[in-house]
DRENTI-58723 format. One record per residue: residue number from 1; x, y, z of N, C-alpha, C, O in turn; residue in three letters. Coordinates in nm, 4 decimals. Example, Ala and Ser with C-alpha at 12.3 -4.5 7.8 and 13.67 -1.06 7.14 Angstrom:
# DRENTI-58723
[pt 1 [1.3190 -0.5690 0.7800] [1.2300 -0.4500 0.7800] [1.3200 -0.3300 0.7800] [1.4236 -0.3319 0.8465] "ALA"] [pt 2 [1.2850 -0.2250 0.7080] [1.3670 -0.1060 0.7140] [1.2900 0.0030 0.7870] [1.3409 0.1138 0.8039] "SER"] 
//
This chain:
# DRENTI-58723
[pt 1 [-0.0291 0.5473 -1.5500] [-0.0556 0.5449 -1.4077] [0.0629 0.4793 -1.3373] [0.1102 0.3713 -1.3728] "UNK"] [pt 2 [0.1074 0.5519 -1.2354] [0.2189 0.4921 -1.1419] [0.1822 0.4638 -0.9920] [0.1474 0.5516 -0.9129] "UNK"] [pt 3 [0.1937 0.3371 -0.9642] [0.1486 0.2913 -0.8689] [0.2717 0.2862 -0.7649] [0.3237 0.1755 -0.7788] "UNK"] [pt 4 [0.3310 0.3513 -0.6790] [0.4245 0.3813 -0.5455] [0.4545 0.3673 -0.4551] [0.5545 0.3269 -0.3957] "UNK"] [pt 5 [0.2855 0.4318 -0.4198] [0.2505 0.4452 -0.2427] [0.1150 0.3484 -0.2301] [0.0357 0.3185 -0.3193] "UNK"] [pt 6 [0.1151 0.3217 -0.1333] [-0.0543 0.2532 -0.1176] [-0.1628 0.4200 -0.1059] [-0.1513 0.5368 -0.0687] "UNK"] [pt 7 [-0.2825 0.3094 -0.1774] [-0.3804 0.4251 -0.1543] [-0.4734 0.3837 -0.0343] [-0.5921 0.3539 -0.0476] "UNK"] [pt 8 [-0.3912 0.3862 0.1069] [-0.4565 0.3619 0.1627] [-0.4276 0.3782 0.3054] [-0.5052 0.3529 0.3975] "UNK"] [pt 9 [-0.3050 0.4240 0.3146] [-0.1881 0.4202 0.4432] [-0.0680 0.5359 0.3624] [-0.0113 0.6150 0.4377] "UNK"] [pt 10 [-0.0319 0.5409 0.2004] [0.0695 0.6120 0.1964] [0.1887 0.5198 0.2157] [0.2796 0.5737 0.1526] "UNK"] [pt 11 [0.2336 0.4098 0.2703] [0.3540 0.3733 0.2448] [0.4006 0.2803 0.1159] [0.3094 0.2208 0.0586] "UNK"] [pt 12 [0.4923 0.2686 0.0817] [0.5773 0.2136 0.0034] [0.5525 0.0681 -0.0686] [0.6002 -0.0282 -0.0085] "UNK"] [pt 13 [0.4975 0.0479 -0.1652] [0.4593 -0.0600 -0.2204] [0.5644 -0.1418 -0.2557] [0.6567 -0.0862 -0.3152] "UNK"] [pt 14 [0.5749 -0.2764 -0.2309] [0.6115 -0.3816 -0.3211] [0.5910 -0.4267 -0.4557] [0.4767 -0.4314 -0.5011] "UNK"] [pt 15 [0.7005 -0.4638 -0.5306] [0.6520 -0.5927 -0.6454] [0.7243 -0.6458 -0.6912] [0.8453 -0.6308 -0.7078] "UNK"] [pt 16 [0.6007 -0.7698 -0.7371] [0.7041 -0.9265 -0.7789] [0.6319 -0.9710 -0.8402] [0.5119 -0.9763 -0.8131] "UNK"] [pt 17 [0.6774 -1.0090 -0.9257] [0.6946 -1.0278 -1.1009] [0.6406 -1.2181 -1.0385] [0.6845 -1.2801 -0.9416] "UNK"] [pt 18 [0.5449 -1.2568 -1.1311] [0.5172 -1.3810 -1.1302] [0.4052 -1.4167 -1.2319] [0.2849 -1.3944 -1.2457] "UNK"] [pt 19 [0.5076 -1.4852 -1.2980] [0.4281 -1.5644 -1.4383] [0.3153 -1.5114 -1.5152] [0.1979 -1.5419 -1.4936] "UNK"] [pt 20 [0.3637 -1.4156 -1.6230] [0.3423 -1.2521 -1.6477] [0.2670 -1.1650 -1.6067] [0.2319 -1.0670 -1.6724] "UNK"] [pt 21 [0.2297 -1.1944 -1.4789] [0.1611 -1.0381 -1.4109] [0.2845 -0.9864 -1.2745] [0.3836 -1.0358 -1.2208] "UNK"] [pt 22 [0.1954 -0.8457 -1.2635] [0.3280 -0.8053 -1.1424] [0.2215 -0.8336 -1.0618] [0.1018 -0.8242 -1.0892] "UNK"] [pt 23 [0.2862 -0.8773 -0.9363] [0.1727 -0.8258 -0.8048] [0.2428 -0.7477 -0.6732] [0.3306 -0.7900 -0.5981] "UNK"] [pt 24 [0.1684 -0.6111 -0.6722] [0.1796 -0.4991 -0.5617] [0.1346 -0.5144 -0.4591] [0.0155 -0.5450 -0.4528] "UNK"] [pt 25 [0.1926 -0.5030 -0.3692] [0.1431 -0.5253 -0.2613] [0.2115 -0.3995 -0.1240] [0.3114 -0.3278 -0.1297] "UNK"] [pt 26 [0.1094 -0.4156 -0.0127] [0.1424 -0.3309 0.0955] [0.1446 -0.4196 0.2042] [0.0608 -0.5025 0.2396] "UNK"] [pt 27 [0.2949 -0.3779 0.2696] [0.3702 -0.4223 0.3784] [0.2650 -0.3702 0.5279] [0.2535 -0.4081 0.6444] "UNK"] [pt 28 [0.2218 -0.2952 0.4664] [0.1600 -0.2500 0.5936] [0.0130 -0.2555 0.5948] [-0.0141 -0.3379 0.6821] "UNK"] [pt 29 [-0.0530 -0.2283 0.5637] [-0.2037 -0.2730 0.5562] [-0.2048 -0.4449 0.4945] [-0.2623 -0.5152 0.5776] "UNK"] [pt 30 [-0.1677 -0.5076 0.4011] [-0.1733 -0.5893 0.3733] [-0.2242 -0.6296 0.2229] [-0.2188 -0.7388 0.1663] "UNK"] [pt 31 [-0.2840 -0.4826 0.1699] [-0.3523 -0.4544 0.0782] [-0.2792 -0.5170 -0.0448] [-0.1601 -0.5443 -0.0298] "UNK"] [pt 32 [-0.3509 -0.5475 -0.1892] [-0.2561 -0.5964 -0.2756] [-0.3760 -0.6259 -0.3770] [-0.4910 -0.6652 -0.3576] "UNK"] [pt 33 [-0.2752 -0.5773 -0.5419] [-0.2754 -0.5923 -0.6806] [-0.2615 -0.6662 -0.7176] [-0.2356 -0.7583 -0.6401] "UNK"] [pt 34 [-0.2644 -0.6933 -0.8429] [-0.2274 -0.7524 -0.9249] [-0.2372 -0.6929 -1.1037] [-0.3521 -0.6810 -1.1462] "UNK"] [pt 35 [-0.1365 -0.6624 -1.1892] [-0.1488 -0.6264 -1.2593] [-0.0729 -0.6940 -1.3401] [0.0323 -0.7562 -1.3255] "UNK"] [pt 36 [-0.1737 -0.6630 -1.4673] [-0.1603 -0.7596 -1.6149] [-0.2003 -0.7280 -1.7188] [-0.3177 -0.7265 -1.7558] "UNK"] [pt 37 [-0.1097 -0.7004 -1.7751] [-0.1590 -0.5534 -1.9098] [-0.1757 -0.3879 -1.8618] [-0.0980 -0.3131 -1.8025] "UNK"] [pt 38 [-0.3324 -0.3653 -1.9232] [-0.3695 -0.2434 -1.8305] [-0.4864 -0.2869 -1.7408] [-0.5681 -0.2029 -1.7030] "UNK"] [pt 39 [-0.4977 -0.4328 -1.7015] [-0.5731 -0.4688 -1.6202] [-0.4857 -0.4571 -1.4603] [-0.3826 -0.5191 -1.4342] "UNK"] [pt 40 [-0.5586 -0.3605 -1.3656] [-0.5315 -0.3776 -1.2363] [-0.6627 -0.4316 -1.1413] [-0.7811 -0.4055 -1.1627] "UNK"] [pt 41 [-0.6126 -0.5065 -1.0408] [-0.7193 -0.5927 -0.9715] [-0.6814 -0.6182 -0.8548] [-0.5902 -0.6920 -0.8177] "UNK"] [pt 42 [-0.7701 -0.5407 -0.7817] [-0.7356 -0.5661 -0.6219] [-0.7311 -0.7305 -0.6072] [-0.8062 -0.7978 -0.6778] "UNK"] [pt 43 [-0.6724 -0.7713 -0.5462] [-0.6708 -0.9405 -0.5115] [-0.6510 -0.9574 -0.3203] [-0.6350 -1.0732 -0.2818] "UNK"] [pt 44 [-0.6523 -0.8643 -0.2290] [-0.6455 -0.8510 -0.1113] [-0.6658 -0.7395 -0.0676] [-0.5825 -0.6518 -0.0906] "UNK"] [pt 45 [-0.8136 -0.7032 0.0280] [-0.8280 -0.5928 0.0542] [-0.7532 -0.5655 0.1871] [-0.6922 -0.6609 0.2354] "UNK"] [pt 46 [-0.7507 -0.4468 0.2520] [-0.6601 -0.3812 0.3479] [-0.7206 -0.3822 0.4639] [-0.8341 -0.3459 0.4946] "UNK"] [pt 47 [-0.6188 -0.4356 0.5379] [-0.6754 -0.4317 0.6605] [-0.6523 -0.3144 0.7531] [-0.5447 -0.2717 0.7950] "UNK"] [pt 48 [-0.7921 -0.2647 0.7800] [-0.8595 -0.1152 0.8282] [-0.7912 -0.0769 0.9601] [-0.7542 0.0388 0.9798] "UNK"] [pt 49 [-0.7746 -0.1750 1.0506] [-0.6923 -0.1493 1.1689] [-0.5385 -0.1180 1.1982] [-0.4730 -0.0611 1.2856] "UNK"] [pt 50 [-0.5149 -0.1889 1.0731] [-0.3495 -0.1559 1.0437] [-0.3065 -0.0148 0.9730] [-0.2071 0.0567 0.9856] "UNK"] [pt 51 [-0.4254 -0.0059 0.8926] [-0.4733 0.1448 0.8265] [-0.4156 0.2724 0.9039] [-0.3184 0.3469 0.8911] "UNK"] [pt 52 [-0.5839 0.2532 1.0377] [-0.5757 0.3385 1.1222] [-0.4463 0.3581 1.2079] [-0.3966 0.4634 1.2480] "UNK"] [pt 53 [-0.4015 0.2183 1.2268] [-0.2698 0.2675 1.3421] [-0.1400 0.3499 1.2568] [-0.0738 0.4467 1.2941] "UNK"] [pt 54 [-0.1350 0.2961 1.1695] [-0.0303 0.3604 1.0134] [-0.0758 0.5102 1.0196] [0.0120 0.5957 1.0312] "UNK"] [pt 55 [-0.1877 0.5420 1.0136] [-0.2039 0.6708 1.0330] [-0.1721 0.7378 1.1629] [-0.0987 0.8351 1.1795] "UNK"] [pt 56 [-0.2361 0.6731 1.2482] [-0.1627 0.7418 1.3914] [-0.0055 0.7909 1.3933] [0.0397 0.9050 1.4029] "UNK"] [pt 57 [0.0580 0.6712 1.3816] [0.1525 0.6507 1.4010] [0.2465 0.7888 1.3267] [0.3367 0.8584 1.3735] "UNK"] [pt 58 [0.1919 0.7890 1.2193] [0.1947 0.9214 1.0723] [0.2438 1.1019 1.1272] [0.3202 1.1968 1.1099] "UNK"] [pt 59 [0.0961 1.0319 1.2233] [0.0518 1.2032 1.2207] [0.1161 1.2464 1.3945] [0.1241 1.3629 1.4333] "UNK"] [pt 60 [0.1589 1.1156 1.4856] [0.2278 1.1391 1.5914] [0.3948 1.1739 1.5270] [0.4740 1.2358 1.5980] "UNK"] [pt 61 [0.4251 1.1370 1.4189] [0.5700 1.1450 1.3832] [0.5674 1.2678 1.3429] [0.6717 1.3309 1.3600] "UNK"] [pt 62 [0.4322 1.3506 1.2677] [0.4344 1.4769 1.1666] [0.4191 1.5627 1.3127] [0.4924 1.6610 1.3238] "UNK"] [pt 63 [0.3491 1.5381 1.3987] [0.3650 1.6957 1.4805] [0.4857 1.6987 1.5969] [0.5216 1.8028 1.6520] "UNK"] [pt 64 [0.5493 1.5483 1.6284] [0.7017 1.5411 1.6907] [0.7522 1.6822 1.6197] [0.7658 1.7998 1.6533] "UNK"] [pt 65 [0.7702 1.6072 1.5112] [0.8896 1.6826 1.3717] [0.8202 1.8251 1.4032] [0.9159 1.8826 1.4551] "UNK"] [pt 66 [0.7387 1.8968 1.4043] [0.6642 2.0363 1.4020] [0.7028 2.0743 1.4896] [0.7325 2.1920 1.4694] "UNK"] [pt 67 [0.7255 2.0436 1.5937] [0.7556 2.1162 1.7730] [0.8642 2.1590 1.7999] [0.8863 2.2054 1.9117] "UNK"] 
//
């Protein structure tokens, strides 16, 4: 399993290595992992408003680009 994008917004995940687990995280929702072994564990859920505007923001850039 490859973890990339958030599952939750689509953008670009972080990670940083700390005292042997990684922890993933999203710049933009706020959302965030933690993984250790093949254990993954949400440790911060996403915040829904930052979600929604990430999406706006998404789908005002996808139909600019279309026109």
């Amino acid at each position: 399993m490859t973890f990339e994008r958030c599952p939750y917004d689509g953008s670009a995940i972080g990670a940083e290595y700390s005292g042997g687990s990684l922890l993933l995280s999203c710049e933009v929702c706020g959302a965030a992992w933690e993984v250790h072994n093949t254990l993954v564990r949400r440790v911060a859920a996403p915040d829904w408003v930052r979600v929604r505007a990430a999406s706006a923001i998404e789908a005002r850039t996808h139909l600019s680009a279309s026109s």
